[in-house]
MARBA-3410 file (N, C-alpha, C, O; in Angstrom, 1 decimal):
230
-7.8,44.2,-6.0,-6.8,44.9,-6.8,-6.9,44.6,-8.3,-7.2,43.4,-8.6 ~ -6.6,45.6,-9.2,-6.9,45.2,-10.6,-5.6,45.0,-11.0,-4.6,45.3,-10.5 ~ -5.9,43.9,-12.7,-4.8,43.4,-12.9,-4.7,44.0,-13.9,-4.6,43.2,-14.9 ~ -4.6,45.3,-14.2,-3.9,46.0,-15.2,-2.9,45.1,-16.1,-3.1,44.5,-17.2 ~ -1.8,45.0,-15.3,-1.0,44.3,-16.6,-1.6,43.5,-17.1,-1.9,43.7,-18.3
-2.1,42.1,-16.2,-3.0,41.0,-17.0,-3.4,41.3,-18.1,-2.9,40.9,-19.2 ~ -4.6,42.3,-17.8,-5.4,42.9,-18.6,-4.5,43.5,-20.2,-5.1,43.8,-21.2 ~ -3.6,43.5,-19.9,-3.2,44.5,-21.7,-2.2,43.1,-21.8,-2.3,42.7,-23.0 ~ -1.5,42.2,-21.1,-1.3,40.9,-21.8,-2.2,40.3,-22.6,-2.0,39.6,-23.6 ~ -3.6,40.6,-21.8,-4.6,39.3,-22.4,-5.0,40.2,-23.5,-5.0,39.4,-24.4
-5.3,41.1,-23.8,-5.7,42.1,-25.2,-4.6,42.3,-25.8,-4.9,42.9,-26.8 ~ -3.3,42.1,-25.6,-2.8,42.0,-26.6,-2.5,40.5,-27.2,-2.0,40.3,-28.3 ~ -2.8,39.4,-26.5,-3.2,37.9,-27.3,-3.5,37.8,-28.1,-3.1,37.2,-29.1 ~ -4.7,38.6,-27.7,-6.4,38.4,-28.6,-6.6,39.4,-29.7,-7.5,39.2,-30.6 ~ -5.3,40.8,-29.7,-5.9,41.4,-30.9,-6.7,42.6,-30.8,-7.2,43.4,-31.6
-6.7,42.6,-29.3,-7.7,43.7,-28.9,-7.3,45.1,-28.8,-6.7,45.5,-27.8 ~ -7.7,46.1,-29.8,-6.9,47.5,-29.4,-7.2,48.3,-28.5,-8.3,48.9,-28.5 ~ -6.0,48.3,-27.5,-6.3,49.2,-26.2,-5.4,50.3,-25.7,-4.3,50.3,-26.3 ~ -5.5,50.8,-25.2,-4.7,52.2,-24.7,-3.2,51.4,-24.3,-3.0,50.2,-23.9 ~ -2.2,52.4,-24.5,-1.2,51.7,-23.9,-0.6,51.5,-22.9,-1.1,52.5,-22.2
0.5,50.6,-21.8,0.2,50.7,-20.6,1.7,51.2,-20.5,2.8,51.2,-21.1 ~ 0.8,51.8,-19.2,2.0,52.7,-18.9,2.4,52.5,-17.4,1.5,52.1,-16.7 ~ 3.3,52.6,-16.9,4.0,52.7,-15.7,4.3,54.1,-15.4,4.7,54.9,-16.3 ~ 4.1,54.3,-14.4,4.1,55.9,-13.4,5.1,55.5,-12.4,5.1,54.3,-12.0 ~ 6.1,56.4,-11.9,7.0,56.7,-10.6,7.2,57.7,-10.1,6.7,58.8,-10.2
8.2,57.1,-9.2,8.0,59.0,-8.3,9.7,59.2,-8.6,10.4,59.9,-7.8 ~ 10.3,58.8,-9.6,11.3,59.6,-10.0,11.9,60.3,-11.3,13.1,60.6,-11.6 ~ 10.4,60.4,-12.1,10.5,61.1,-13.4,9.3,60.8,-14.2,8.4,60.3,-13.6 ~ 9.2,61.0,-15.2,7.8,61.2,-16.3,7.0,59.4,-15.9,7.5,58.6,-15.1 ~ 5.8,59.1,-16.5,5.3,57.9,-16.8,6.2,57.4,-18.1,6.8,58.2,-18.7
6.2,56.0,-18.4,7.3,55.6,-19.3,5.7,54.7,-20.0,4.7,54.4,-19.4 ~ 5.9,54.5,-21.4,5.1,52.9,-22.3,6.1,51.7,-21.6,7.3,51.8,-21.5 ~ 5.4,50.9,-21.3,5.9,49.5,-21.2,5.0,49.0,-22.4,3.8,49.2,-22.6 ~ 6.4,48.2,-23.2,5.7,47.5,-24.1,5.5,46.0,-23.9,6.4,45.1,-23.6 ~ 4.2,45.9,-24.0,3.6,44.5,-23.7,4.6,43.3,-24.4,5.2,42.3,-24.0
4.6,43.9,-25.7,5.1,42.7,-26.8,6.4,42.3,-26.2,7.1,41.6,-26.9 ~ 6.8,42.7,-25.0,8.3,42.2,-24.6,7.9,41.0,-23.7,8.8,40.5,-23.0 ~ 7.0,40.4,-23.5,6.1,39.4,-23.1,6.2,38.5,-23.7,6.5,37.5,-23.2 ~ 5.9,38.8,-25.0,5.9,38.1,-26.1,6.6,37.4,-27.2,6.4,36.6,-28.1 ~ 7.9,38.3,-26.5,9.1,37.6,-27.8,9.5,36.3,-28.0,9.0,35.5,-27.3
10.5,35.9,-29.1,10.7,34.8,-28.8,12.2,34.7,-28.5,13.1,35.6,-28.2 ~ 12.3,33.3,-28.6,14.1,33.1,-28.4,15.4,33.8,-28.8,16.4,34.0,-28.1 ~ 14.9,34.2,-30.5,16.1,35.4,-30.7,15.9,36.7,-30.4,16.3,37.4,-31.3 ~ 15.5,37.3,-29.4,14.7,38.3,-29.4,15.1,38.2,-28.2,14.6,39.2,-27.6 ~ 15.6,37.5,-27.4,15.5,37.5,-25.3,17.3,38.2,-25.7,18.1,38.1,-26.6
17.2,39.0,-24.6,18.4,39.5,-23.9,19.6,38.8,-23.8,19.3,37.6,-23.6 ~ 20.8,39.0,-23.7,21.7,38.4,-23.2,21.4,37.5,-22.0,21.2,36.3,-22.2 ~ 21.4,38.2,-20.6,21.1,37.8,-19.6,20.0,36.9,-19.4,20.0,36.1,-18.4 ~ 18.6,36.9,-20.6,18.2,35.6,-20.5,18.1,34.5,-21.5,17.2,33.6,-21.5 ~ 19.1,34.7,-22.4,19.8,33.7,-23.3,20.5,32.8,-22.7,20.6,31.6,-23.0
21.5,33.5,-21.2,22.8,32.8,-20.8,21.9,31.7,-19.6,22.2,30.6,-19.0 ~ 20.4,32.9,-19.4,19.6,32.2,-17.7,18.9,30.5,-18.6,18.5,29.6,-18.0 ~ 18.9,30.6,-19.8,18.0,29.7,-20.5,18.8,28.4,-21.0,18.5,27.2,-21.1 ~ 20.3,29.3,-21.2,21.4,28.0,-21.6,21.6,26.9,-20.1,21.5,25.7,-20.2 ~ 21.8,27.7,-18.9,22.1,27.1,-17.7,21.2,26.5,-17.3,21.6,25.8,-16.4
19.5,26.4,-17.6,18.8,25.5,-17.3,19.2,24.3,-17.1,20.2,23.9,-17.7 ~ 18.4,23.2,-16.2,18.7,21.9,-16.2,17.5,20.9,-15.3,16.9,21.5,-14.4 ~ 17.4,19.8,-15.5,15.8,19.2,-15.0,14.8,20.1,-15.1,14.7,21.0,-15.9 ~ 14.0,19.6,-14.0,13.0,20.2,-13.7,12.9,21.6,-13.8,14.0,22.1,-13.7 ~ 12.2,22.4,-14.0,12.0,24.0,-14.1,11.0,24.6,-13.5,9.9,24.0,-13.8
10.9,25.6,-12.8,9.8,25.7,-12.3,10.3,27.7,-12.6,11.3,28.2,-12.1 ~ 9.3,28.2,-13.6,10.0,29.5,-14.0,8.5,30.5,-13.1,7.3,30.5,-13.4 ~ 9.2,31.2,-12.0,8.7,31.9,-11.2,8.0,33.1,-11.9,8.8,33.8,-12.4 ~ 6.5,33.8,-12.1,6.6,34.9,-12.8,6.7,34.6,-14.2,7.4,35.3,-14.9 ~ 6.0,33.6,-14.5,6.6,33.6,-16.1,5.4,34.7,-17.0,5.4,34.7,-18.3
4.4,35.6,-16.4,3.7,35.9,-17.5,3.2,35.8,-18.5,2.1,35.3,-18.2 ~ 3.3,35.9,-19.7,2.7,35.7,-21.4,3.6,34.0,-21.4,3.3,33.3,-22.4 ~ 4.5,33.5,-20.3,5.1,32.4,-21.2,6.4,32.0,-22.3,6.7,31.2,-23.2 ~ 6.9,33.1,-21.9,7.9,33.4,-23.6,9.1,32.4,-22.7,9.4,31.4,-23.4 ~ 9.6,32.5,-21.6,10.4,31.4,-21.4,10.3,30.2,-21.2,11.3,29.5,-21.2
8.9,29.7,-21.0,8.5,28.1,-20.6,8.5,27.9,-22.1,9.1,26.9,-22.3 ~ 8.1,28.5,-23.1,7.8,28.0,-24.1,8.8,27.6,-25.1,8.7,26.6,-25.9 ~ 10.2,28.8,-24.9,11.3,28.2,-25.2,11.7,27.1,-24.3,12.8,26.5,-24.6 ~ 11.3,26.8,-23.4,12.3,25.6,-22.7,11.1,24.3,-23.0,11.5,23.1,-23.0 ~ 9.9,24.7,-23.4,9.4,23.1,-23.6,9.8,23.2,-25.2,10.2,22.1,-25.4
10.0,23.9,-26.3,10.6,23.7,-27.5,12.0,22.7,-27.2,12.3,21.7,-27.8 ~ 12.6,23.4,-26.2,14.1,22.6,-25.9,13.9,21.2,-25.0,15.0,20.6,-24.6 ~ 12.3,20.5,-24.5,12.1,19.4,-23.9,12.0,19.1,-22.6,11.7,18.1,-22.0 ~ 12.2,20.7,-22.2,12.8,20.3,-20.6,10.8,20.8,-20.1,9.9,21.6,-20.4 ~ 11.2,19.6,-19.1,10.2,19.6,-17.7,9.6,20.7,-17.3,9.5,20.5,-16.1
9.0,21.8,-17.6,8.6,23.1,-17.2,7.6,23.4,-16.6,6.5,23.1,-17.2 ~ 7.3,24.1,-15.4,5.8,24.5,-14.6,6.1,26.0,-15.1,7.1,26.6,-15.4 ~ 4.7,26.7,-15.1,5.0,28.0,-15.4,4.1,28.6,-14.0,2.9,28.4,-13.9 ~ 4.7,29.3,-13.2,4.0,30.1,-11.7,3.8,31.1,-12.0,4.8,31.8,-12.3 ~ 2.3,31.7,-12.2,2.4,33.5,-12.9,1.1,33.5,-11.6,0.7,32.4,-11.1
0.8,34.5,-11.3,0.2,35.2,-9.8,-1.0,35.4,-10.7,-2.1,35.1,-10.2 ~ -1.0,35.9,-11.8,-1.8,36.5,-12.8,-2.9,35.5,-13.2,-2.5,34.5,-13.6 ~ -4.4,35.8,-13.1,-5.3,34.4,-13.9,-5.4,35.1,-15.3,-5.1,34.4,-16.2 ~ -5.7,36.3,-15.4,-5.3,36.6,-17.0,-4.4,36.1,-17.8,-4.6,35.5,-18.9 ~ -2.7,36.7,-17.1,-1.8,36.3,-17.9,-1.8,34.7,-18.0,-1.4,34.2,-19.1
-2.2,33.7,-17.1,-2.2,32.1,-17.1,-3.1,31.7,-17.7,-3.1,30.5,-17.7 ~ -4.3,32.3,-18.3,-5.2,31.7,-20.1,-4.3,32.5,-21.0,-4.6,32.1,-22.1 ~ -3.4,33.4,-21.0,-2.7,33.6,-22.3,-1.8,32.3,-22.5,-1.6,31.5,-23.4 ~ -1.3,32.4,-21.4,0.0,31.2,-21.7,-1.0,29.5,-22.0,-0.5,28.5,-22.5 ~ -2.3,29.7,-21.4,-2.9,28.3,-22.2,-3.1,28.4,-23.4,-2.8,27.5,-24.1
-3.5,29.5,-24.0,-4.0,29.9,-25.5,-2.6,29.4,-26.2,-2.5,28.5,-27.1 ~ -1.7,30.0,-25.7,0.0,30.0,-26.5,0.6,28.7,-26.1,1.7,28.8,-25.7 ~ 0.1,27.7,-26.0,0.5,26.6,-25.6,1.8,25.6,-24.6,2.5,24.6,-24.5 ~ 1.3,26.8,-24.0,2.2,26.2,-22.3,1.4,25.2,-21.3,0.5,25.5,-20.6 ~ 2.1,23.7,-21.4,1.7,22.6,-20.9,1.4,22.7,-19.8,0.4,22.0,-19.7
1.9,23.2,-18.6,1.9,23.3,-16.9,1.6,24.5,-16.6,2.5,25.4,-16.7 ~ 0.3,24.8,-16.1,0.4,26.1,-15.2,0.0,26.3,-13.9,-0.8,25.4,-13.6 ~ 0.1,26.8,-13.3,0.3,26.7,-11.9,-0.3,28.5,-11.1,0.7,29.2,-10.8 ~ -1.5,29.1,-10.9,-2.0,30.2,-10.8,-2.1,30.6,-9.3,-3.0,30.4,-8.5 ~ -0.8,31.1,-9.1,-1.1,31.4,-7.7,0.3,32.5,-6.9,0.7,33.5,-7.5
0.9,32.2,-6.0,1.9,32.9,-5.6,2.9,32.2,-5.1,2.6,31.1,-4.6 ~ 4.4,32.4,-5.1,5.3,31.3,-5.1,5.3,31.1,-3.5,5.4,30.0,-3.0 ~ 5.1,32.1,-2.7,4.8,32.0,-1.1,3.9,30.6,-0.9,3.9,29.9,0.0 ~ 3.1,30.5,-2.0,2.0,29.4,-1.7,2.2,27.9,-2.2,1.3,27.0,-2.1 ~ 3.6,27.6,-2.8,4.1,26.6,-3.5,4.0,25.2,-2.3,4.3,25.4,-1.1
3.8,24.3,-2.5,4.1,23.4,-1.8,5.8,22.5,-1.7,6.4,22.2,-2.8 ~ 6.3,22.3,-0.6,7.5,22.0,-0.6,7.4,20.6,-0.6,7.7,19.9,0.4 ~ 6.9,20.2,-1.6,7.4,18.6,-1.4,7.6,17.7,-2.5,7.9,16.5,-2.4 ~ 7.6,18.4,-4.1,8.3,18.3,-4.9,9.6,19.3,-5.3,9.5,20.1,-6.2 ~ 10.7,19.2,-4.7,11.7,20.5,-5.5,12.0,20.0,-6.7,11.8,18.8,-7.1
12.5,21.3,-7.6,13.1,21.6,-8.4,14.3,21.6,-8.9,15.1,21.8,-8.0 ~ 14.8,21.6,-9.8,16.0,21.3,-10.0,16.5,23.2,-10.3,17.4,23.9,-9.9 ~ 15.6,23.5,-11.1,15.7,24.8,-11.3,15.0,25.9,-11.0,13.8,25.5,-10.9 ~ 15.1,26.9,-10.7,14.0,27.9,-10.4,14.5,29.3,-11.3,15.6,29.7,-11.5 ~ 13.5,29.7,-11.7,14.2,30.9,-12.7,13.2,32.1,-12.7,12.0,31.9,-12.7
13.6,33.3,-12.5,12.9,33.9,-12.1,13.6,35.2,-12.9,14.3,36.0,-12.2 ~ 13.3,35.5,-14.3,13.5,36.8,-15.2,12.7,37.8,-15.1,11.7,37.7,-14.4 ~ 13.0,38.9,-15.8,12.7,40.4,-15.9,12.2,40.5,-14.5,11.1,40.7,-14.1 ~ 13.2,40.4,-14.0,13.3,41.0,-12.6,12.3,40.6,-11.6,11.9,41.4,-10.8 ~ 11.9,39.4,-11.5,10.9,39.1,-10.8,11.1,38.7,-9.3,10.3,38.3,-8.6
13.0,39.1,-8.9,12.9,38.8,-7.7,12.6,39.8,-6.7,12.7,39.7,-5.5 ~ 11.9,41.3,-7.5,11.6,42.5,-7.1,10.3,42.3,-6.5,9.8,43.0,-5.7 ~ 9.5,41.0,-7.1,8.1,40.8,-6.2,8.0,41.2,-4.9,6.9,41.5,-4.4 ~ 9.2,41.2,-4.2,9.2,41.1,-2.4,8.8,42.8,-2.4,7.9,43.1,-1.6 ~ 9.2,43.8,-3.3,9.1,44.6,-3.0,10.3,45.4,-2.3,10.7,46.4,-2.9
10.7,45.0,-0.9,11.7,46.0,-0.2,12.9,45.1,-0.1,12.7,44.2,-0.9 ~ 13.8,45.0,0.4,15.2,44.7,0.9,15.2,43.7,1.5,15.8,42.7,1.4 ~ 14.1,44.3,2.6,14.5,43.6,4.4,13.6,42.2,4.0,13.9,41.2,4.7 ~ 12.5,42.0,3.0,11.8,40.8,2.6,12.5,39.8,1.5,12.1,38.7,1.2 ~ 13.7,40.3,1.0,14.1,39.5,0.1,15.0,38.2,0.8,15.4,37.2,0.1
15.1,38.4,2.1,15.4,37.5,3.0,14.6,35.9,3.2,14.9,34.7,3.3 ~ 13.3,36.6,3.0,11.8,35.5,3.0,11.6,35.0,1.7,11.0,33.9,1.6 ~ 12.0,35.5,0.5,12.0,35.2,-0.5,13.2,34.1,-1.0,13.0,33.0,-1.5 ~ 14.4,34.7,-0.8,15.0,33.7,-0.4,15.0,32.1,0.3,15.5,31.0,-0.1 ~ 14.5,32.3,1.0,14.0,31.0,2.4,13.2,30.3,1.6,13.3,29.1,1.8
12.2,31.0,0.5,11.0,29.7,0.0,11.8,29.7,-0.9,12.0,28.5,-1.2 ~ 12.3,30.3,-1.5,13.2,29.4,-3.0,13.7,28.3,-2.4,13.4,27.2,-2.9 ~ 14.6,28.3,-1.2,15.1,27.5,-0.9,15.0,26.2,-0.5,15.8,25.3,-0.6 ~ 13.4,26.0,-0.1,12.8,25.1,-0.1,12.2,24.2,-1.3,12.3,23.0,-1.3 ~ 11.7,24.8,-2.1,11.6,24.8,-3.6,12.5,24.0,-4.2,12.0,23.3,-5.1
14.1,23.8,-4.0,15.0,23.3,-4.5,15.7,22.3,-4.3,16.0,22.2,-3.1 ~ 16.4,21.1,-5.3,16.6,20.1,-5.0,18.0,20.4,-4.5,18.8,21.2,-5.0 ~ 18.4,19.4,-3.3,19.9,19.6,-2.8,21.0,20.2,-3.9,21.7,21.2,-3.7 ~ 21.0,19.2,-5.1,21.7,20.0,-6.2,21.2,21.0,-6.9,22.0,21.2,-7.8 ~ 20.4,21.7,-7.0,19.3,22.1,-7.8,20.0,23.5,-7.8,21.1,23.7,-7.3
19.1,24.9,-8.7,20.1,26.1,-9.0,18.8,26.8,-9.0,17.7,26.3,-9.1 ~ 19.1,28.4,-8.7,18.0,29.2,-8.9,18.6,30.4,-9.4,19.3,31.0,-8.7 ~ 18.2,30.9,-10.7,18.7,31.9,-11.8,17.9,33.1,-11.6,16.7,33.1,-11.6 ~ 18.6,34.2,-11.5,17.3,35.5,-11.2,18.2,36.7,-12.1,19.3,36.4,-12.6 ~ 17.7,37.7,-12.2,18.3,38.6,-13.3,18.1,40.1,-11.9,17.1,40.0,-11.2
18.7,40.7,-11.8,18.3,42.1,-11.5,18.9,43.2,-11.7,19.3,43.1,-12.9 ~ 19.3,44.6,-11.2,20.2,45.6,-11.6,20.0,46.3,-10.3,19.2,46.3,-9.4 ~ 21.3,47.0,-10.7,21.5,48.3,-9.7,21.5,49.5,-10.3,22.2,50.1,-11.1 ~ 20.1,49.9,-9.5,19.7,51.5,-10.4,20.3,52.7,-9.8,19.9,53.9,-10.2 ~ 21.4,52.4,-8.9,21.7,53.7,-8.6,21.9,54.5,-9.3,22.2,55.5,-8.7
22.0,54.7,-10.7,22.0,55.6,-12.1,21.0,56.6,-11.7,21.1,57.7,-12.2 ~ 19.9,56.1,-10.7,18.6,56.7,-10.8,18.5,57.9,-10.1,17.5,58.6,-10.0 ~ 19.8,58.0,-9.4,19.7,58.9,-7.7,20.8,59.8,-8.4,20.3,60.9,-8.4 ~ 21.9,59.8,-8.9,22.9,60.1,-9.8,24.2,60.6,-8.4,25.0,61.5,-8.6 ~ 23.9,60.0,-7.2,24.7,60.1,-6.0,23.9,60.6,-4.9,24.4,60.5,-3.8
22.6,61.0,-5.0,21.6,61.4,-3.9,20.9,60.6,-3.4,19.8,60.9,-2.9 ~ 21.3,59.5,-3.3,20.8,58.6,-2.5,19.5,58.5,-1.8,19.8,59.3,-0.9 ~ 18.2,58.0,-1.5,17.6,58.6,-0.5,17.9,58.3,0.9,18.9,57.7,1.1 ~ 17.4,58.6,1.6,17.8,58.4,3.2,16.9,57.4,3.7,17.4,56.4,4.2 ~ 16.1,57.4,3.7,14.8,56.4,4.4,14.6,55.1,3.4,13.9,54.3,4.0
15.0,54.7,2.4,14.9,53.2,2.1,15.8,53.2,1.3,16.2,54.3,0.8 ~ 16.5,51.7,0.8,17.2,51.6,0.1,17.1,52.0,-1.4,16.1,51.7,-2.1 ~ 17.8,52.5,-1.8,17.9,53.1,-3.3,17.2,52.1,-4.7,16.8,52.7,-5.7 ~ 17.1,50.6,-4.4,16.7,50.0,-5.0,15.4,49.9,-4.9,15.0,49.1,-5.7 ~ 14.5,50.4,-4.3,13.0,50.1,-3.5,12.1,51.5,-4.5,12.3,52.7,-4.3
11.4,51.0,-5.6,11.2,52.0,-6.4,9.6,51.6,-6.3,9.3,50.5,-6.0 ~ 8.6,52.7,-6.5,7.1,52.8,-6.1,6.9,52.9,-7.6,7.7,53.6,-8.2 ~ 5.5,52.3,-8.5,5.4,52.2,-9.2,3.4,52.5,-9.1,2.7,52.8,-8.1 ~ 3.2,52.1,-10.4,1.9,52.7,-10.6,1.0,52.3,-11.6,0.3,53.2,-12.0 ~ 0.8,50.8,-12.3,0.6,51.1,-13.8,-1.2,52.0,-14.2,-2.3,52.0,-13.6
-0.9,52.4,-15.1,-2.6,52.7,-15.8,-2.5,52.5,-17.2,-1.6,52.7,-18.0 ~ -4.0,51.7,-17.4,-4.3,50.9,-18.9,-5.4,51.3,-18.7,-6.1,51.2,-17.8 ~ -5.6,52.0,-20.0,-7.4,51.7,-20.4,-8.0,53.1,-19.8,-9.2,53.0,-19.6 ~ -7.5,54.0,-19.4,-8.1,55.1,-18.4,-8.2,54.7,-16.9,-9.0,55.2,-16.1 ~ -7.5,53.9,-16.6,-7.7,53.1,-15.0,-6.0,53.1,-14.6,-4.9,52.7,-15.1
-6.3,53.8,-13.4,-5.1,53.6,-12.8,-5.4,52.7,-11.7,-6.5,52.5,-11.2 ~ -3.9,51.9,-11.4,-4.1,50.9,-10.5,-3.6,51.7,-9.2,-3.7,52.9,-9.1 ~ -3.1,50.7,-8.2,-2.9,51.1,-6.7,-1.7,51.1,-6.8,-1.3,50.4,-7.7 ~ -0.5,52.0,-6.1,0.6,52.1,-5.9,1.1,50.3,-5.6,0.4,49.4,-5.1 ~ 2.6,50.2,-6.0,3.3,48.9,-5.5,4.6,49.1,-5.3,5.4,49.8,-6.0
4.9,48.4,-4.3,6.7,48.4,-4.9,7.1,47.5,-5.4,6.5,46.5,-5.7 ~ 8.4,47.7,-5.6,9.0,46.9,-6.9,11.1,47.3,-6.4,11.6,48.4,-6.7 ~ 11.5,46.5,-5.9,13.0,45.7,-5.8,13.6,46.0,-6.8,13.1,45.8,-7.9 ~ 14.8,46.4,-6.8,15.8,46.1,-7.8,17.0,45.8,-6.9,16.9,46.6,-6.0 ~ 18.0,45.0,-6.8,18.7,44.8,-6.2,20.0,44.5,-6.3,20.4,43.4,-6.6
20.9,45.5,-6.3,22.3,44.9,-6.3,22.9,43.5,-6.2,22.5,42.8,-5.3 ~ 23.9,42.9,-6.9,24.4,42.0,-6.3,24.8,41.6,-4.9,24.3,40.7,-4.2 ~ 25.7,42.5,-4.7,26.3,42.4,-3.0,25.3,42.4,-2.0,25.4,41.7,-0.9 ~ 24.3,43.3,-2.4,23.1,43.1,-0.9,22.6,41.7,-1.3,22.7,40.7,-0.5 ~ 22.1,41.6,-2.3,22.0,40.0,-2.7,22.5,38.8,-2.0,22.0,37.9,-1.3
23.6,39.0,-2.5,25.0,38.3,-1.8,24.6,37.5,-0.4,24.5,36.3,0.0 ~ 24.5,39.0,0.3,24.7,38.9,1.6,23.6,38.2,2.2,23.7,37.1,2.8 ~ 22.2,38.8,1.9,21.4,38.2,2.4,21.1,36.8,1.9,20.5,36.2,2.8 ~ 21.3,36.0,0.7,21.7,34.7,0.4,22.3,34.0,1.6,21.9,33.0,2.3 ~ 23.3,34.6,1.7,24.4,33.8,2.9,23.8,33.6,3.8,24.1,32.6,4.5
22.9,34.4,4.1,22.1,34.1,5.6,21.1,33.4,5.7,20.6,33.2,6.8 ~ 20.8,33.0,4.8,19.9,31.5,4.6,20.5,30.8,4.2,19.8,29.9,3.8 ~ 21.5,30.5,4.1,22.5,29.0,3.8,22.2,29.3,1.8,21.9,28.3,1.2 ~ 22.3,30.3,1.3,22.4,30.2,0.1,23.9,30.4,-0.6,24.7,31.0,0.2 ~ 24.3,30.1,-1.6,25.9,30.1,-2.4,25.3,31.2,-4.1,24.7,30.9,-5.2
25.7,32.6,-3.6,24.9,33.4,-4.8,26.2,33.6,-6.0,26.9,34.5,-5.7 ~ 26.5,33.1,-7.1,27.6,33.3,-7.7,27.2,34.6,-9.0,26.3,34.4,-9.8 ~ 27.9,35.9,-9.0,27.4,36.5,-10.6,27.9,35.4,-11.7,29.0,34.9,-11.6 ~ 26.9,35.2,-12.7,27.3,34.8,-13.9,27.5,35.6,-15.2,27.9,35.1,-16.3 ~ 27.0,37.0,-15.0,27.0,37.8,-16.4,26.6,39.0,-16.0,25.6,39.0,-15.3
27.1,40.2,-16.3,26.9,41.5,-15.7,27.0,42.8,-16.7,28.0,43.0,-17.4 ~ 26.1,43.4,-16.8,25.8,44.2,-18.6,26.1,45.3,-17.5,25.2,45.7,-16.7 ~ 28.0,45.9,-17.7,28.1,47.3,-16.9,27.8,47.8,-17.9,28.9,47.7,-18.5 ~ 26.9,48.4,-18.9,26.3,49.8,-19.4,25.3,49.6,-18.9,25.0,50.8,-18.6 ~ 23.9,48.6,-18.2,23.1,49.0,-17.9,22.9,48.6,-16.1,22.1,49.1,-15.4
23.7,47.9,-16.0,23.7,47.3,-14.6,23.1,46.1,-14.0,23.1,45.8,-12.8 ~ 22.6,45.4,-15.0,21.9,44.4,-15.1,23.0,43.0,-15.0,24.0,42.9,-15.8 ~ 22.8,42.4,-14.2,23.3,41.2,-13.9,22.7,39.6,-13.9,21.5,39.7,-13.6 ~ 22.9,38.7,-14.1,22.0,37.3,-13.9,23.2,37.0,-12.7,24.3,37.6,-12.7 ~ 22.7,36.0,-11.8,23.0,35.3,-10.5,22.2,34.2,-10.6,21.0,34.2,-10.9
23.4,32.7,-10.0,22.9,31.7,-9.8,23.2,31.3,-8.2,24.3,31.3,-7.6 ~ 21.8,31.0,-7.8,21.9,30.6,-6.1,21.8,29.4,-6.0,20.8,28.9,-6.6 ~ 22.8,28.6,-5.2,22.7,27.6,-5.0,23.0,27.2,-3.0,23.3,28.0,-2.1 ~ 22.8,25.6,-3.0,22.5,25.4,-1.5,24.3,25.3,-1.1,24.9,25.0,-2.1 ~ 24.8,25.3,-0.2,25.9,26.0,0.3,26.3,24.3,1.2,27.3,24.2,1.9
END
């Protein structure tokens, strides 16, 4: 499978001019995703991951970190940081940009025998699972991942905006199919999670997780949540 995103992270490191990337769905036009949101820095992050960045504490282990823009604010601030990106492109940008710890693989593949104090997991990265009924398994390895006291910060939203009351029938409304193409290359379909609080909630609970909202942007729906062990 190609790593399209990788691919326009790592050309945009380096300076390299390339087509821009775009994301395709199946419920309206292709949209620009812009890379440089990879790249910002500290005054430049969102609410939601200003407040995910303040609540840090020990150890960190930032799930999905990409280009690096959040380990790199947290090693400016001193703290302990591993950076887990799936990506081997995007993990030589974040060596280039000088991120101390990287770690190139998948968080399913983490070993459980150092936890974390923290686990952080922005721009929506707990949508990795893809559907609903997996965010359950996702759950379960965080869980492992973390120190008895330890916290796990995740950002997501509820796109029902997107259905405008039509709901679909056959999968949860949050379960959105995606597509990127860079460069004249389209990739392979994927899914991609967005998830309400309350289903959140719920399925937390059922692994022995304590999911509390900490901050919730009703104009866009976008929320941060901290999970902890119960």
């Amino acid at each position: 499978m190609q790593d399209l995103l990788g691919q326009a992270i790592y050309d945009y490191a380096i300076e390299e001019e390339k087509d821009s990337l775009l994301i395709h769905n199946t419920y309206g036009e292709p949209e620009e995703m812009p890379v440089e949101a990879y790249f910002r820095e500290a005054e430049d992050f969102f609410d939601v991951e200003q407040k995910a960045i303040e609540l840090c504490k020990g150890w960190v282990l930032d799930v999905g970190a990409g280009a690096g823009a959040h380990v790199l604010e947290l090693q400016n601030q001193s703290f302990e940081v591993d950076a887990l990106e799936l990506s081997e492109l995007a993990s030589k940008v974040m060596y280039m940009r000088g991120v101390k710890s990287i770690i190139t693989g998948s968080v399913f593949d983490m070993p459980e025998t150092e936890p974390y104090d923290t686990l952080l997991l922005m721009m929506n990265t707990i949508g990795l699972v893809g559907t609903l009924d997996k965010l359950h398994s996702l759950f379960e390895k965080l869980k492992t991942l973390l120190k008895p006291n330890g916290q796990i910060l995740f950002d997501s939203s509820d796109v029902a905006y997107l259905y405008e009351g039509a709901f679909p029938t056959d999968r949860y409304h949050g379960e959105i199919d995606y597509q990127y193409e860079y460069g004249g290359i389209k990739g392979e379909w994927f899914k991609w999670l967005y998830v309400d609080f309350d289903n959140a909630q719920q399925i937390a609970q059922q692994v022995g997780l304590h999911l509390e909202l900490i901050y919730l942007n009703e104009e866009t729906g976008q929320y941060l949540a901290k999970g902890t062990h119960k």
